[in-house]
C-alpha positions as CSV (number, residue, x, y, z in Angstrom):
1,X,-3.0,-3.4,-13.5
2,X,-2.9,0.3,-13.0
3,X,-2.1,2.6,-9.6
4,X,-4.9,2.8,-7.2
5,X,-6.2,6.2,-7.5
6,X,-7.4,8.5,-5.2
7,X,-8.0,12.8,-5.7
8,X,-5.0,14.5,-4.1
9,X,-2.7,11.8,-5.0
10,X,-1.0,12.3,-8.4
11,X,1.5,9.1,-9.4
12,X,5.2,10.0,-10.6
13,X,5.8,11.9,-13.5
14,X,6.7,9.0,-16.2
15,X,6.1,5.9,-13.3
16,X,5.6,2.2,-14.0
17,X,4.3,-0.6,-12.9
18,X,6.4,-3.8,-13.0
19,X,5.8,-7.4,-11.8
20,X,8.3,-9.9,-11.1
21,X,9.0,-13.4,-9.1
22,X,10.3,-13.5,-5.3
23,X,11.1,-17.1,-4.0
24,X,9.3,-19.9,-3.8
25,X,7.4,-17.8,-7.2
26,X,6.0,-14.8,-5.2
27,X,4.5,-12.0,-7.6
28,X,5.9,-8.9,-6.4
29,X,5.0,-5.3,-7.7
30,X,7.1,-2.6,-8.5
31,X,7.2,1.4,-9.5
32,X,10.1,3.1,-11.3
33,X,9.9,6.4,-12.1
34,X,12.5,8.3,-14.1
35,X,14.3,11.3,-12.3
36,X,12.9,14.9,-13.4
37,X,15.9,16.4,-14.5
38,X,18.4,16.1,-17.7
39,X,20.9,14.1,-16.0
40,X,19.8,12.1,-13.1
41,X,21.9,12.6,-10.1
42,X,21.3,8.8,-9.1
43,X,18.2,6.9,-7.7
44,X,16.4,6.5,-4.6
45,X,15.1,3.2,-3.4
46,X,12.1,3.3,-1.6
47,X,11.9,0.5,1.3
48,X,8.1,0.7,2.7
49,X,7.4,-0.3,6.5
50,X,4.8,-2.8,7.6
51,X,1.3,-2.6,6.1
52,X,2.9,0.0,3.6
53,X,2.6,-0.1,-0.5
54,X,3.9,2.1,-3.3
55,X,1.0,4.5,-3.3
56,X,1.3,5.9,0.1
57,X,4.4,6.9,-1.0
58,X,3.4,9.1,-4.6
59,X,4.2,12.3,-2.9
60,X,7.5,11.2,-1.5
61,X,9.0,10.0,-5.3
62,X,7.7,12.9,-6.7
63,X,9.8,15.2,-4.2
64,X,12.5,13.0,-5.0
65,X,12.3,13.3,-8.7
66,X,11.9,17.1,-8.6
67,X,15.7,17.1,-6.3
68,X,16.9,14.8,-9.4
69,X,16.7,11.8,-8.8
70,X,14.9,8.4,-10.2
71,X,13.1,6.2,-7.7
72,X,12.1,2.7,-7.4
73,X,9.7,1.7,-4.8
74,X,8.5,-2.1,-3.7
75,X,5.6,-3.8,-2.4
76,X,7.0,-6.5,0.0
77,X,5.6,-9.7,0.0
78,X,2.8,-10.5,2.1
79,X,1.3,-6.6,1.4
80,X,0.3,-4.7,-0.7
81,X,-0.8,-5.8,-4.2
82,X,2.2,-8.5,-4.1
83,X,1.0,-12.3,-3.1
84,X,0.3,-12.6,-0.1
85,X,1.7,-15.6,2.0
86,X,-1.1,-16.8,3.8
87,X,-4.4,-17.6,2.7
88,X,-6.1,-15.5,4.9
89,X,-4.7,-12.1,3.5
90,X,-5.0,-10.1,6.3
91,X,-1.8,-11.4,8.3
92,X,1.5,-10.0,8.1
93,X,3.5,-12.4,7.6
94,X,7.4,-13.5,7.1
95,X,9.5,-16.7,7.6
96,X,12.5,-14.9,7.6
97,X,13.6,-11.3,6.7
98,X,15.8,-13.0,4.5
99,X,13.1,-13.3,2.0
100,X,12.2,-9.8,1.7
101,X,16.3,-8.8,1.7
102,X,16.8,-11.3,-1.2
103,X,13.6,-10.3,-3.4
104,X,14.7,-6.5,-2.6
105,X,18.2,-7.8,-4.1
106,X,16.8,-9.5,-7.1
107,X,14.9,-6.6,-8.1
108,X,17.4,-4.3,-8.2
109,X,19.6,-6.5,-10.5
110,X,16.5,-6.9,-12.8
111,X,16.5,-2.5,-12.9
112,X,19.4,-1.9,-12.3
113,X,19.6,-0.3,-16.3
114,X,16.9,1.8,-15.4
115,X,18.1,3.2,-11.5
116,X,21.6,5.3,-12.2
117,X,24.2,5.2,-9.9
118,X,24.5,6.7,-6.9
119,X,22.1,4.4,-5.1
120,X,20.4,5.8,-2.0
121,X,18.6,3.5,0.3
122,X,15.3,5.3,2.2
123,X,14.0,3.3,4.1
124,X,11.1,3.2,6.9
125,X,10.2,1.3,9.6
126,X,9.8,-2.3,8.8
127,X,11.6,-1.4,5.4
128,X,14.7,-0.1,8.0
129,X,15.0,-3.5,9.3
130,X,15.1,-5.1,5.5
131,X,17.6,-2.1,4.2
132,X,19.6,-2.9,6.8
133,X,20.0,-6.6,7.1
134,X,20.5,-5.9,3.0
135,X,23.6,-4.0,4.2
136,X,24.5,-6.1,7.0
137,X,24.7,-9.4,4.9
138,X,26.1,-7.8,2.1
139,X,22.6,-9.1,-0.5
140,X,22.4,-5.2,-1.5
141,X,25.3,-2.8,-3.2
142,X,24.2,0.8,-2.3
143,X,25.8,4.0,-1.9
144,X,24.6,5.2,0.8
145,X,21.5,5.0,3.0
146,X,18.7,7.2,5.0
147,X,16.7,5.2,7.5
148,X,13.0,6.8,9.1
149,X,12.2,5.7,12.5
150,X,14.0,2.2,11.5
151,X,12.5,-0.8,12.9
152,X,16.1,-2.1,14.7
153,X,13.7,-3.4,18.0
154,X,10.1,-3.0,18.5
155,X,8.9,-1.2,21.5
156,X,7.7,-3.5,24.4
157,X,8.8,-6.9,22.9
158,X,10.8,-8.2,25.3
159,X,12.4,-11.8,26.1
160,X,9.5,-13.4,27.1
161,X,7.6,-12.8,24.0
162,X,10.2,-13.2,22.5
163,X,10.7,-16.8,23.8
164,X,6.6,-17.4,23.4
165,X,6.9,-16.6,19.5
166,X,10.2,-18.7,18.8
167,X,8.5,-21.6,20.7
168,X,4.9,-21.2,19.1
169,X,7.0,-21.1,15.3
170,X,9.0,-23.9,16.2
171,X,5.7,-25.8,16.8
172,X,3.9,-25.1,13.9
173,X,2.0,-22.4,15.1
174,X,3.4,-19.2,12.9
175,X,0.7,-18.4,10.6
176,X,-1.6,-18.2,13.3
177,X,-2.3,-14.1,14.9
178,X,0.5,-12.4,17.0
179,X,-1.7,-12.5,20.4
180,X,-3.4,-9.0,20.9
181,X,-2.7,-7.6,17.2
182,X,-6.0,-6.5,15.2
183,X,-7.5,-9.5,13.3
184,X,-9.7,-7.1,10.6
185,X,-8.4,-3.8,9.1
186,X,-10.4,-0.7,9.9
187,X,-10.3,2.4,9.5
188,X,-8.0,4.3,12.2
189,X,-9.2,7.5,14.3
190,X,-7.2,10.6,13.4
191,X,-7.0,11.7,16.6
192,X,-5.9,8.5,17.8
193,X,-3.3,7.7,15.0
194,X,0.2,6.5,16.9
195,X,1.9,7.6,12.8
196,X,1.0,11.2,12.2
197,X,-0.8,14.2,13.1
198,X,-1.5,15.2,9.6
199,X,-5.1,14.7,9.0
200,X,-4.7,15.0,5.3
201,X,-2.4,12.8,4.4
202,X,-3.6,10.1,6.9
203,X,-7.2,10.5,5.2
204,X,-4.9,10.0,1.7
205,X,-3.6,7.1,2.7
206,X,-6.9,5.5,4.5
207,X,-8.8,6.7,1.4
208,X,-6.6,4.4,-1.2
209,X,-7.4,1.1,1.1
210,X,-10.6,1.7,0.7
211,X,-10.4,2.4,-2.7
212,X,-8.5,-0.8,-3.4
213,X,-9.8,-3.6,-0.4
214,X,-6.6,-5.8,-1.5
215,X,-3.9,-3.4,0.0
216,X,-6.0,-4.0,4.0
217,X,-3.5,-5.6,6.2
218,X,-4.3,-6.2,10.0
219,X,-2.0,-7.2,12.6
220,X,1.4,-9.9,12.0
221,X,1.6,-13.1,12.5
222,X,3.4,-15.0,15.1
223,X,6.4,-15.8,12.8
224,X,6.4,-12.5,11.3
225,X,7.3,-11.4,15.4
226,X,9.7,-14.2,15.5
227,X,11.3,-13.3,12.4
228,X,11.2,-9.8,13.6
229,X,13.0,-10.7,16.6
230,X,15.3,-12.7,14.8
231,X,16.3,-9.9,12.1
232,X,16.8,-7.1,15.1
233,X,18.9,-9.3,17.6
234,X,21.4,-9.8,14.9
235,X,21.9,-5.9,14.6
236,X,23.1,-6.1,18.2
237,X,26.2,-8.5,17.1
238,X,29.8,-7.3,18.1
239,X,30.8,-5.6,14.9
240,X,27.9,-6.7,13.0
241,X,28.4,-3.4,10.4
242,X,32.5,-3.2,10.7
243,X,32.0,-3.5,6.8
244,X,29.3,-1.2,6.2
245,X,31.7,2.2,4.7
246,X,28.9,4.6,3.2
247,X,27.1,7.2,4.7
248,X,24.1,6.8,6.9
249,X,22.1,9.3,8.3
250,X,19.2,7.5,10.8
251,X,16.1,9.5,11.6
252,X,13.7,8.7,15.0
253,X,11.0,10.8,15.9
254,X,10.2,12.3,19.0
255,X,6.4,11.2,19.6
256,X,7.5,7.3,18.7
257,X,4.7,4.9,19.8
258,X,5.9,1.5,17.5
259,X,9.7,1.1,17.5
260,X,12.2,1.3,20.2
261,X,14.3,4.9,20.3
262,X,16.7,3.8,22.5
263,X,17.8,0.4,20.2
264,X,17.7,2.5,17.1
265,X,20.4,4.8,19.0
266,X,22.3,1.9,20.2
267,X,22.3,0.4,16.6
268,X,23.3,3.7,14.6
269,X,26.2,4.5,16.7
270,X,27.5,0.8,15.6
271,X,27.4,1.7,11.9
272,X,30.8,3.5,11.5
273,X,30.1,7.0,10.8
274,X,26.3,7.3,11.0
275,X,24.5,10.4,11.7
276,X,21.6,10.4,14.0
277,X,19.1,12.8,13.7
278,X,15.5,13.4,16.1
279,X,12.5,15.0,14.8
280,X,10.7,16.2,18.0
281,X,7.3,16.5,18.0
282,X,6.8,13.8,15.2
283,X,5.2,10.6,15.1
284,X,6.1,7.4,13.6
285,X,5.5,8.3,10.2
286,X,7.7,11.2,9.5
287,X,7.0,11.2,6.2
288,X,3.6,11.3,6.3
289,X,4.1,14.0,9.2
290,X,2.9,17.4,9.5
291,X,5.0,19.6,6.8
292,X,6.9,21.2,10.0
293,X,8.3,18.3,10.7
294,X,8.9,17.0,7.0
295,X,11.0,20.0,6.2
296,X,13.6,19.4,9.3
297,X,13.6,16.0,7.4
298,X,14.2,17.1,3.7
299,X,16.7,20.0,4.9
300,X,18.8,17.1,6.7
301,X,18.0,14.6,3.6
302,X,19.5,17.8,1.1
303,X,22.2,18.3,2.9
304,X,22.8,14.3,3.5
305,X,22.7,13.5,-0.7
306,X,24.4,17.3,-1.1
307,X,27.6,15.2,-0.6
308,X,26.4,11.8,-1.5
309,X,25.0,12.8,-5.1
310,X,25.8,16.6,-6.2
311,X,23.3,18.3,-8.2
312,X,24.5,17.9,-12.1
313,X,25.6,21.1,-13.7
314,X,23.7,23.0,-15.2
């Protein structure tokens, strides 16, 4: 199957499509695109957040391949045009975060012949919580990593949700909805978008869901919030990255609505070494952000890979 398509949304120079099997014999999609440049200066690996898929993130791979480098780019399971886990499609859903981090690991052996070293994690959101359990647990090998507005503890979950989605999981109950999420996808306001203030590129990324009904998500599941809780608490261990020795540079922005500011602090300054960087005035979606904030992001990101991956001789 080709890209979903929409005007103002060009796919990577020299991209493709790849399919492969998660556990339990999930189909998971895939893009690699080759690095615009004679010598590749390593690869990128693209970790989507919740609701997310490879398209929404065209424009982002094809910065990266003009700075040199090859990208790969994942649709998780449960969204996107990978198989979804429940029959009714429209629920978010994990068991555990472990399934995610180990089809994220599988794939990357499969391409590895294609993605050159240095590897790069960037990772957003939801895809902050899997790129960094990868890295905690020691399922991925990568060189260094760049996390946007990470998912390391949701804002306003606390223990007594918390205890009310363990319980409800424990019982049977975790396909069912997360109480108060959206039970239909529809399209968001503009105005009232908690993710970005561009109107563009929010009307880009709305505009390929309705172009392609099968990448509509709505809310998570109960045991996607229990997995969630699950995944973040462990980031919160006593030395739980004493091993983690590459570079990290952490981004949060300074209009964030979804995940908590104050964890993601707490969690970077336990990675040895990590850099923490705010964007303020920026909503969730930095990437998808107005291009003021985008460049503070890309002069940080260049400077970040300046020393990670050098540019190759010319």
């Amino acid at each position: 199957m080709a890209f979903v398509r929409v005007p103002g949304n060009p796919e990577p120079e020299g991209a493709e499509e790849h399919w492969l099997e998660g556990r339990g014999g999930v189909k998971l999609r895939a893009m690699i695109a080759p690095a615009i440049a004679h010598a590749a200066r390593g690869s990128v690996i693209i970790c989507p957040g919740r609701t997310e898929f490879i398209e929404k993130y065209f424009e982002v791979a094809g910065e990266l391949q003009r700075r040199g480098f090859a990208v790969f780019a994942i649709d998780w399971r449960g969204q996107g045009l990978s198989d979804r886990e429940l029959p009714n499609a429209l629920k978010g859903h994990f068991t555990s975060f472990d399934d995610p981090v180990n089809d994220l690991a599988a794939a990357l052996k499969i391409f590895a012949m294609r993605l050159p070293r240095p590897h790069i994690l960037l990772c957003h959101s939801m895809g902050g919580a899997i790129g960094l359990r990868a890295l905690q647990t020691r399922r991925v090998e990568c060189d260094a990593a760049v996390f946007s507005a990470p998912m390391w503890g949701i804002a306003n979950l606390g223990d007594l949700s918390k205890g009310f989605v363990r319980f409800m999981s424990n019982v049977g109950a975790g396909g069912m909805f997360a109480p108060g999420v959206e039970t239909k996808w529809k399209r968001e306001n503009w105005k009232k978008s908690a993710v970005t203030q561009d109107r563009e590129r929010h009307a880009r990324n709305t505009g390929l869901v309705q172009e392609e009904e099968r990448l509509q998500l709505a809310g998570p599941s109960i045991g996607w919030v229990a997995a969630a809780a699950e995944a973040t608490e462990a980031f919160t261990q006593p030395r739980a990255f004493a091993h983690v020795k590459i570079p990290v540079l952490v981004f949060t922005a300074g209009k964030e609505m979804l995940v908590d500011n104050k964890q993601t602090a707490l969690v970077a300054k336990a990675i040895p070494g990590a850099e923490l960087v705010n964007i303020p005035g920026a909503k969730h979606e930095i990437l998808m952000e107005l291009d003021q904030h985008r460049e503070q992001f890309w002069g940080a990101f260049d400077h970040f890979t300046s020393h990670v991956a050098p540019q190759a001789a010319a």
